[in-house]
C-alpha positions in Angstrom: 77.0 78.4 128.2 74.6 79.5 125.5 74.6 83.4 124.6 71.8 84.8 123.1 72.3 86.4 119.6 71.3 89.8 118.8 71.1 91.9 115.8 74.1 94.2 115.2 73.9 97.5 116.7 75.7 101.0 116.7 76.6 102.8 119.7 75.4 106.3 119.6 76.6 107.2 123.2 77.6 105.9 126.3 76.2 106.6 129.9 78.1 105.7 133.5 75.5 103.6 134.8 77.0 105.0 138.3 76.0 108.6 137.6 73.5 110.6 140.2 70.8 110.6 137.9 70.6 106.5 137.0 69.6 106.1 133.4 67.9 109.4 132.7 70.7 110.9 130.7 70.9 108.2 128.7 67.0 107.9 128.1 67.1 112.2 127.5 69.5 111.2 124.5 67.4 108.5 123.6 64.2 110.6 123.2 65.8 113.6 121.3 67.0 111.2 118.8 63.7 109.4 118.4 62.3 112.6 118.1 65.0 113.2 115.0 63.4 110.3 113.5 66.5 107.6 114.9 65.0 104.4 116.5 67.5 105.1 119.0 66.9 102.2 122.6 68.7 102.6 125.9 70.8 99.1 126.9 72.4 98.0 129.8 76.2 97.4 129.1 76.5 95.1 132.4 80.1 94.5 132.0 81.1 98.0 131.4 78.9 99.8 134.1 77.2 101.9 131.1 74.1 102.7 129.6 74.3 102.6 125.8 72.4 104.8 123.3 72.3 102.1 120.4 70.3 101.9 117.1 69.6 98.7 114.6 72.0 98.2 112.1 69.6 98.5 108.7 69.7 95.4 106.6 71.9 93.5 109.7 71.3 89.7 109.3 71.6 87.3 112.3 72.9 84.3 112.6 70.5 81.7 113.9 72.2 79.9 117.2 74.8 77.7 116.6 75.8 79.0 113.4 79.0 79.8 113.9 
C-alpha cells in the first residue's frame, strides 16, 4: 500500500471526534487562531477518533514518494 506524503505539521489541539457537538469545537479553535494570525486547519485523525487543530511546519521539506 502506498501512503500519501504530507508536509510536517504541529498539533495545536485535539478534539474527540465523538463529542455532542461533531467538529465545531475543533473548528471554534481553529478560527480564533486564524484570527491570531496562525494558519491553523481542522484534520481528521481517523485512527484516533480525534479532530486535530494543526498548523504547517515553516520551512518543512517533503520527501517526494518513494524516497525513503
Amino acid at each position: 500500500m502506498t501512503r500519501a506524503r504530507t508536509a510536517p505539521r504541529t498539533v495545536l489541539r485535539r478534539f474527540p471526534a465523538g463529542g455532542p457537538r461533531g467538529s465545531l469545537p475543533a473548528e471554534e479553535f481553529a478560527r480564533a487562531r486564524r484570527d491570531e494570525g496562525t494558519p491553523a486547519e481542522v484534520v481528521m485523525d481517523l485512527a484516533g477518533d480525534l479532530f486535530l487543530v494543526v498548523v504547517a511546519r515553516p520551512g518543512a521539506l517533503v520527501s517526494p514518494a518513494g524516497d525513503e
